[in-house]
C-alpha positions as semicolon CSV with decimal commas, in nm:
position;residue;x (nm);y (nm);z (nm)
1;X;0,000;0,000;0,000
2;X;0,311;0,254;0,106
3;X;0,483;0,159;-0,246
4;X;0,198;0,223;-0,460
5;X;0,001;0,487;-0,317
6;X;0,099;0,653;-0,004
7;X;0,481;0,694;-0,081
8;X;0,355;0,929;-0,393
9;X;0,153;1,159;-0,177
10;X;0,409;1,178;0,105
11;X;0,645;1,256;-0,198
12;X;0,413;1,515;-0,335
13;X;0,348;1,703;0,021
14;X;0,693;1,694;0,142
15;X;0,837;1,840;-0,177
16;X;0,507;2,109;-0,230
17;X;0,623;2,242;0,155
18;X;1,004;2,216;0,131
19;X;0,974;2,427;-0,211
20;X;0,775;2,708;-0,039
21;X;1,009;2,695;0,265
22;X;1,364;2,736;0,075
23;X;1,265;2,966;-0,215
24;X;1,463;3,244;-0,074
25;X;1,738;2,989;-0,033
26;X;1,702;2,877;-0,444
27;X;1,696;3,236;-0,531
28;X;2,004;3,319;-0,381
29;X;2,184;3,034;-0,513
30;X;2,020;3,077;-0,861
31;X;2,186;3,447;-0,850
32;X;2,515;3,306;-0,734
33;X;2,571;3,034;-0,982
34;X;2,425;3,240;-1,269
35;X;2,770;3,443;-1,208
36;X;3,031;3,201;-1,107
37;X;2,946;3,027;-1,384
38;X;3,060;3,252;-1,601
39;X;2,695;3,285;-1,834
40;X;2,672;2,954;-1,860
41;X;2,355;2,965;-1,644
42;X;2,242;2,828;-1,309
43;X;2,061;2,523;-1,402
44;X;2,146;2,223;-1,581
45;X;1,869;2,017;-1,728
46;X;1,943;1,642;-1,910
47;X;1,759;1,330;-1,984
48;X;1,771;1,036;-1,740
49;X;1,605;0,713;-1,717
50;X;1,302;0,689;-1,437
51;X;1,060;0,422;-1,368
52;X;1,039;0,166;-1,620
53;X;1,327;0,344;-1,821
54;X;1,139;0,587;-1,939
55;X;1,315;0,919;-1,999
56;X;1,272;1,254;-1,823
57;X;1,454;1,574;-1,770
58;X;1,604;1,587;-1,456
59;X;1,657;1,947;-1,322
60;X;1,976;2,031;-1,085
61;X;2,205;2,343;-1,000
62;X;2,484;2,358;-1,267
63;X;2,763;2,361;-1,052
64;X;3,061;2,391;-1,351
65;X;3,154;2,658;-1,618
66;X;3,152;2,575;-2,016
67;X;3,481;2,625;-2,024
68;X;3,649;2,437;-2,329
69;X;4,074;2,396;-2,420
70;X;4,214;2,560;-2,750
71;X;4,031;2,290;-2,989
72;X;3,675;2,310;-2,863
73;X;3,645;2,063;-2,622
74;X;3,560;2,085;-2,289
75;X;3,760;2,076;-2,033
76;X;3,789;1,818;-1,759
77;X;3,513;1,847;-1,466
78;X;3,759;1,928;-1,204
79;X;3,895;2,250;-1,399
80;X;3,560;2,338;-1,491
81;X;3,406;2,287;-1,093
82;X;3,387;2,690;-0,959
83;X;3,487;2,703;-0,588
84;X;3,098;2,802;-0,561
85;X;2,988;2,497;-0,725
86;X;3,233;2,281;-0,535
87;X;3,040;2,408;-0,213
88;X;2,717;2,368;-0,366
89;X;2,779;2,025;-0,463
90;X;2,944;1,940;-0,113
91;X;2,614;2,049;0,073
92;X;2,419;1,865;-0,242
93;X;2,197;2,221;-0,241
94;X;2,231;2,097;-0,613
95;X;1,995;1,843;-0,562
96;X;1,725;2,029;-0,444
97;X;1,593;2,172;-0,795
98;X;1,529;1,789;-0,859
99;X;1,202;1,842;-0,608
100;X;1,033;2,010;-0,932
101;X;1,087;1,661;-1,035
102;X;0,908;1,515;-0,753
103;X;0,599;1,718;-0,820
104;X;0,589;1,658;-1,199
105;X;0,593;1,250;-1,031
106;X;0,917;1,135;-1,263
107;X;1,119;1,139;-0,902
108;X;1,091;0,983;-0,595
109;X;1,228;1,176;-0,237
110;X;1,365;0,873;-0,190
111;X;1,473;0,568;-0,457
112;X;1,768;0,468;-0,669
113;X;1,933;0,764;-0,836
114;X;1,897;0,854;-1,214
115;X;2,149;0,769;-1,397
116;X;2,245;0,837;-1,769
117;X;2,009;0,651;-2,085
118;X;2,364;0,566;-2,216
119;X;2,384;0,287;-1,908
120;X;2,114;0,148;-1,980
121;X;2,198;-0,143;-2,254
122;X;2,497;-0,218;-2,017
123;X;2,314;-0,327;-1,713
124;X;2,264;-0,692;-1,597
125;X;1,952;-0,789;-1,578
126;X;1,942;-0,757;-1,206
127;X;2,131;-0,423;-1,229
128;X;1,814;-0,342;-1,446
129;X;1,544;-0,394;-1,152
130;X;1,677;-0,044;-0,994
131;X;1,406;0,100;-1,263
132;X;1,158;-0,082;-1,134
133;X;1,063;0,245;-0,906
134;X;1,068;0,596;-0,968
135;X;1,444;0,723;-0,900
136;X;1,500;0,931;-0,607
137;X;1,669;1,264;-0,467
138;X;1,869;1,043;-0,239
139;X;1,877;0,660;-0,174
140;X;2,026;0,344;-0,020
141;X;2,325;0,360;-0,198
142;X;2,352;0,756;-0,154
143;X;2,360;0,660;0,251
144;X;2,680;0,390;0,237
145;X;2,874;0,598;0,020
146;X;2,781;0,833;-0,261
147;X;2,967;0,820;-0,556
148;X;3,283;0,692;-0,329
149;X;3,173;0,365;-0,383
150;X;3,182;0,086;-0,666
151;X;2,886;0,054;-0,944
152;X;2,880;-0,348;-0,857
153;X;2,794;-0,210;-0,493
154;X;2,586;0,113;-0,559
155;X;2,354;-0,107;-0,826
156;X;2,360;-0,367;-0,546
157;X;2,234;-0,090;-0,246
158;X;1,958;0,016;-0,551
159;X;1,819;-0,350;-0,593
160;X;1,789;-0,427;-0,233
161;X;1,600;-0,118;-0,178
162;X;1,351;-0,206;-0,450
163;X;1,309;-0,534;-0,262
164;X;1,247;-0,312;0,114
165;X;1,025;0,013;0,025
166;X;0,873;0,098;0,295
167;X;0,769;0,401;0,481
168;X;1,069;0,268;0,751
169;X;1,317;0,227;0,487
170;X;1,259;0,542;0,374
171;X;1,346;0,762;0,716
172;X;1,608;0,531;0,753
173;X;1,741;0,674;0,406
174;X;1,692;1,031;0,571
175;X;1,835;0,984;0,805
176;X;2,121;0,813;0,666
177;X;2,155;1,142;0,385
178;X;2,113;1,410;0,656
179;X;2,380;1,252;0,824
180;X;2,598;1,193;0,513
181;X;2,584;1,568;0,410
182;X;2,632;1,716;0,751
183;X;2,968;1,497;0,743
184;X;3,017;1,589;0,329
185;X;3,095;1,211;0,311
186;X;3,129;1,017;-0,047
187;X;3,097;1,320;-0,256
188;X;3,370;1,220;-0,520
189;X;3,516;0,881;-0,607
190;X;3,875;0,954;-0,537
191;X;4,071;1,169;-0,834
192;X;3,747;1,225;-0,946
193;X;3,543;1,564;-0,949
194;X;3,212;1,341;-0,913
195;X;3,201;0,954;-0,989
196;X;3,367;0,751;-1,282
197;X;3,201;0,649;-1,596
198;X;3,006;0,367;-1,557
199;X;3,076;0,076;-1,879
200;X;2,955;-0,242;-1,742
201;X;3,231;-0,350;-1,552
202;X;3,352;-0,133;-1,284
């Protein structure tokens, strides 16, 4: 009953009053990124995967410049990353434009994160069940580790939470992420400005 009806009006509540309560917080940050970025705006908007693998447009802060070398291309994501981003992205404040998302229903507050469409012929079949429920904000797998952790065990923390939803799973997982970003814990795989690319393997 949780998974199929209550979780999606808990979902839709929670993110209605949280957007109302830290609009003078977005608008500030909107302002700031709009010109530490350089013009290359505040937000960034791309396709992901949600439930079922159907695609959306996922919404976040854009927390890097366009910056590109001598022949066009752009630059790596740790020259790119503004010192303003790098904050934003260590308190995850660039999450929160994803609870647009949550209203629109193609996010979850809480379920396996989106990834990229390009992942998607390269997962197991089991690796596959993670769309199986609308992605989330944060997750299982955001809670032991962020992106400092292996795909084999993030894709693992995904599937066992589609096996446990549950209202108690779920302020577990809030738990877990308020904890996790008050501690800034997991927010780069090491060498990394975010996590590595995922190609089937790693």
């Amino acid at each position: 009953m949780y998974k199929h009806f209550f979780k999606r009006i808990i979902d839709f509540s929670i993110a209605l009053l949280v957007l109302l309560f830290i609009s003078p917080l977005l608008l500030i940050v909107t302002l700031w990124l709009h010109f530490a970025n350089k013009g290359a705006g505040a937000f960034f908007f791309q396709e992901r995967p949600g439930k079922d693998g159907k695609l959306f447009r996922v919404i976040k802060y854009k927390t890097m410049t366009d910056e590109r070398d001598a022949q066009g291309q752009l630059l790596p994501d740790e020259q790119r990353l503004t010192p303003v981003g790098r904050f934003v992205r260590s308190t995850s404040i660039d999450e929160l434009p994803q609870l647009i998302n949550v209203l629109l229903g193609d996010m979850s507050l809480i379920g396996p994160r989106p990834l990229l469409p390009q992942y998607l012929p390269l997962y197991t079949p089991e690796q596959a069940r993670r769309h199986e429920v609308r992605p989330g904000i944060s997750g299982w797998a955001q809670c032991h580790g962020r992106n400092a952790i292996s795909w084999t065990k993030k894709f693992e923390y995904d599937v066992w939470y589609v096996d446990h939803v549950s209202l108690l799973t779920d302020l577990r997982v809030i738990a877990y992420t308020i904890r996790a970003v008050l501690k800034r814990d997991g927010i780069s795989k090491e060498g990394q400005a975010t996590m590595e690319v995922f190609n089937g393997h790693n």
